[in-house]
N, C-alpha and C positions, 0 to 999 in steps of 0.2 A: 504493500500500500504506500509507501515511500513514492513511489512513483507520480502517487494524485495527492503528494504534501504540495505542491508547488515552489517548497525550496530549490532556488537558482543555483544553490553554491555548488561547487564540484565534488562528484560521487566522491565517497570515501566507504570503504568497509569500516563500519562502526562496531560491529558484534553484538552490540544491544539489539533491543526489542521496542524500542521508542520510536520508530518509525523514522527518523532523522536519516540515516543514511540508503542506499539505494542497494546494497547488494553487492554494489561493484566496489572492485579494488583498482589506485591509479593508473595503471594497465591495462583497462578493462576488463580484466577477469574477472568471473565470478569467484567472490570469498566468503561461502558460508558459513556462519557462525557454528561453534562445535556444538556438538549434540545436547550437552548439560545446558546451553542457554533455550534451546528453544521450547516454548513457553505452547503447550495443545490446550485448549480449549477455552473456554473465556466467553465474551461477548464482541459480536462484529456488528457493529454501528453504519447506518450509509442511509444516506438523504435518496430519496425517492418521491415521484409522484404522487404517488397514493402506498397504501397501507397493502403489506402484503397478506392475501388472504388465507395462504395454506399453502403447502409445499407436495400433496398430493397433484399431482399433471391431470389424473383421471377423474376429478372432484372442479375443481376451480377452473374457470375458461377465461378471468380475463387476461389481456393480452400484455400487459406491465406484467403480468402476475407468470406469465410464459415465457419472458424474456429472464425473469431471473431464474426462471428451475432450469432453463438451459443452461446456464454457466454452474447448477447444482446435478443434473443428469445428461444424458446421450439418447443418440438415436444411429439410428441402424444407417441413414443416408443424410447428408449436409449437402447445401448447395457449397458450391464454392465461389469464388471474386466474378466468376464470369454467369453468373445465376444457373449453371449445368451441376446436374445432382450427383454427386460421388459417394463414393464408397467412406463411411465413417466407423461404426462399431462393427460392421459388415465388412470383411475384406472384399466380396465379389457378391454378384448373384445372377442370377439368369433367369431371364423371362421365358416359359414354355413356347412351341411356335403358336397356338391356340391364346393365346396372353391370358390365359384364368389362373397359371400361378406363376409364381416366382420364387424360387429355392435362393436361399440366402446363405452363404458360408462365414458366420462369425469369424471375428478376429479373436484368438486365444491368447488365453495371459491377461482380459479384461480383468479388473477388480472395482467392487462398490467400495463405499467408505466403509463399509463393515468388512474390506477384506477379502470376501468369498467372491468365486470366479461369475463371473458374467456367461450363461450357457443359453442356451435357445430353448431354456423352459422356462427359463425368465424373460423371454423374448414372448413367447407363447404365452405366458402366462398378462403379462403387461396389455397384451396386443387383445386378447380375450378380455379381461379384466375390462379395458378403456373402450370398449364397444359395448358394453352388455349394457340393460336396462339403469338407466339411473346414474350413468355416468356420461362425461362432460363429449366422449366419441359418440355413442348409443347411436347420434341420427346416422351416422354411417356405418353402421352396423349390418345394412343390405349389401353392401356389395361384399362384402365377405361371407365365402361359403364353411370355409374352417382353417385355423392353423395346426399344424404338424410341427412335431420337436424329434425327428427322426433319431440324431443322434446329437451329444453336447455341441456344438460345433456345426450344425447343419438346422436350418429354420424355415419352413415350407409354408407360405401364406395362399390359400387357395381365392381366387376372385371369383363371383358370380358371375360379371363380364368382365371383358376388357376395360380396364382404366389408366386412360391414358395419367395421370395426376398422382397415382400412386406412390410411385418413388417419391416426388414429393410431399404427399399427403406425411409420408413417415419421416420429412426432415420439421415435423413442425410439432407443435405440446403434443398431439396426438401419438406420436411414436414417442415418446421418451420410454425409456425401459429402468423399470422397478426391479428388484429381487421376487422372486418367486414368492416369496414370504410376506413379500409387504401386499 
């Protein structure tokens, strides 16, 4: 957070926790501070438009409120600088020639904040979960026929028809992915 102090002065590696310096050393290398200083949990403070209303993606739909759970979860496709949808928590995927699914190949090695791997039954289960009655997907819940979690690593989204907006659809709140559990 040093970064949005607005102090002008030049980086210096401080090793504190007071926000004053930037990280960098006069070199610009990064110098992080050793292990015993760094300070987990606490409170993070930051000015906002309005009032955040919950950190569930598949409950809450306003649009402030989706810009911050993205920098707090992921999603299987992101646009990238040129607005073309690429590959994110998904290494790859392929659309059938029929376009009613699309088989998704996880990226391995994901982890939540709690740690446990990121698998395509959390993929599955998120994707299931934010379509069903009562949650903030539900109205889109027709063009999906069913999700598959073949194996960890492998996530099969079956379409009723062809949609063309899909891969998109899952770079926005609607695709973020939860743990299985939550």
């Amino acid at each position: 957070l040093a970064g949005c102090s607005g102090d002008d002065s030049e980086p210096t590696a401080t090793g504190d926790d007071s926000g004053s310096g930037s990280g960098e050393s006069t070199d610009g290398t990064s110098t992080p501070p050793p292990e015993a200083e760094i300070k987990k949990g606490g409170t993070l403070n930051w000015g906002a438009p309005q009032h955040l209303n919950g950190f569930d993606p598949h409950v809450v739909g306003a649009a402030s409120d989706g810009r911050i759970k993205h920098l707090l979860m992921d999603t299987l496709t992101r646009p990238n600088w040129d607005k073309e949808i690429e590959p994110h928590m998904a290494k790859s995927w392929e659309v059938s020639e029929d376009q009613l699914s699309v088989t998704f190949q996880l990226r391995e090695g994901v982890t939540f904040h709690d740690g446990s791997e990121m698998t395509s039954a959390d993929v599955k289960a998120s994707l299931e979960r934010g379509t069903s009655e009562g949650f903030s997907a539900s109205a889109w819940a027709g063009r999906f026929e069913s999700f598959e979690a073949p194996d960890d690593y492998t996530c099969v989204v079956n379409l009723a028809e062809p949609w063309s907006g899909f891969l998109h659809w899952l770079s926005t709140r609607f695709g973020l992915i939860l743990t299985e559990e939550q």
